[in-house]
N, C-alpha and C positions, 0 to 999 in steps of 0.2 A: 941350353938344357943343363939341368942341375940333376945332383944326388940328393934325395930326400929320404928320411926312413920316418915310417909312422906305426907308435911303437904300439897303438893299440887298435883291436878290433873294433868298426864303426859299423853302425845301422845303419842303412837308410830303407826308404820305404818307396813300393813305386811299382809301376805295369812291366812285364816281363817277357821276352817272345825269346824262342830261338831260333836261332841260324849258322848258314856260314859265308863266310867270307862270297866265295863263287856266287851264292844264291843272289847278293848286293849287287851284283856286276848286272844282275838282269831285271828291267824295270816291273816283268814280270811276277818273280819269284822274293824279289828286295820286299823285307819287312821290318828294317829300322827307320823310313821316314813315317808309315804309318805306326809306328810306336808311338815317335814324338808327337805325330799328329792328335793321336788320341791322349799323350798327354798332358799338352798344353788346353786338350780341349775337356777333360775328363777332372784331372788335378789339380793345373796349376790355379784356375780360377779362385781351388781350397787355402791357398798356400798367401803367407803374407808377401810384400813386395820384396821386404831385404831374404825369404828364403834363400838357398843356395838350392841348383840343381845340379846333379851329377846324368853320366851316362855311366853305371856300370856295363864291365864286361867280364863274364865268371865262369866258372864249370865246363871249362876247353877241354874236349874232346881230347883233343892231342896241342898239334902246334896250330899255325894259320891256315892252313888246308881241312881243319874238323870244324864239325860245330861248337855252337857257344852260345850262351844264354847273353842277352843284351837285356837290360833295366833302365829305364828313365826314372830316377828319382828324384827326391828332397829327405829332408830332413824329418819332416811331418809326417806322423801317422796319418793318413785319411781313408775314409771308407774305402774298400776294392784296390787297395794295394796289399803287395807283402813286401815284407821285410827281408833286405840282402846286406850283405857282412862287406864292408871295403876291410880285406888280410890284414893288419900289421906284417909288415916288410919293408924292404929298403924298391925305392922306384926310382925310374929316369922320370923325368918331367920335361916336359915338354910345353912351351906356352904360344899360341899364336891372338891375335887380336885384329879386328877388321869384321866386315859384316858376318852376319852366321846365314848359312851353313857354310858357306865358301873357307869361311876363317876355318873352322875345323877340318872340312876336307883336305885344306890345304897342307896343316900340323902333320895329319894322318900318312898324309904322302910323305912327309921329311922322316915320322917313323920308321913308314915302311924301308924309306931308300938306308935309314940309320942300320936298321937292323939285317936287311938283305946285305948289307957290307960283309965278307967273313972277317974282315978287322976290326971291325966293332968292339970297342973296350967291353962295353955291355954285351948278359944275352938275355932275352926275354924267359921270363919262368911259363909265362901260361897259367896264371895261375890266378889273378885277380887287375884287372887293371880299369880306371876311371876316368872320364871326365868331371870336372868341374868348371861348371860358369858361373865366373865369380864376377859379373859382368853383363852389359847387355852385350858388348863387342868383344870380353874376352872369354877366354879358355886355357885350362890346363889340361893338359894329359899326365897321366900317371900309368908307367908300365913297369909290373913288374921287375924285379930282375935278381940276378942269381948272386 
């Protein structure tokens, strides 16, 4: 994991649900695999090969116990998306590579134990944090932080 700052506000465009963390734990109430579902199946068909896709995650309630708006994006406008801001700020980055979704589950979990640490050099803001697959096997995370 790296320090990254990016110094300026970004667009992207793309299908939006909210949730929370708890709701994900149950296969029930879980609404970020049918996000992606809908948009790979709704979007990405729109989009060229080399697009980039992001996951944002934005408008945190509080910390990981509130809700939160998730985004599956690109770069591309296309019909029946909206437009979400990735903050200018400094992130931890986090990269993992291997099949998906396993590969990102996997990152998300080294987050979580990163930040559940109370010695954690870092502390998460809550405030704007992303995927990017820059990749068919990889991923970055970008989490805020203070």
């Amino acid at each position: 994991m790296k320090v990254e700052t990016i110094n300026e506000l970004k667009l992207v465009y793309g299908l939006t649900i909210r949730t929370k963390n708890e709701n994900e734990m149950n296969q029930e109430t879980a609404k970020i695999g049918n996000l992606w579902g809908s948009f790979y199946s709704e979007v990405a068909p729109l989009l060229n090969k080399e697009e980039l896709v992001y996951g944002i995650y934005s408008s945190y309630e509080s910390d990981h116990s509130g809700e939160f708006n998730v985004t599956a994006a690109s770069e591309k406008k296309v019909d029946g998306t909206e437009a979400v801001a990735i903050e200018a700020g400094k992130y931890l980055v986090f990269t993992a590579q291997g099949e998906m979704p396993q590969a990102v589950i996997q990152v998300w979990t080294d987050i979580w134990n990163y930040f559940s640490d109370e010695d954690s050099e870092f502390k998460r803001l809550y405030k704007t944090d992303f995927e990017l697959y820059d990749g068919p096997n990889s991923v970055k995370v970008y989490i805020g932080i203070q």
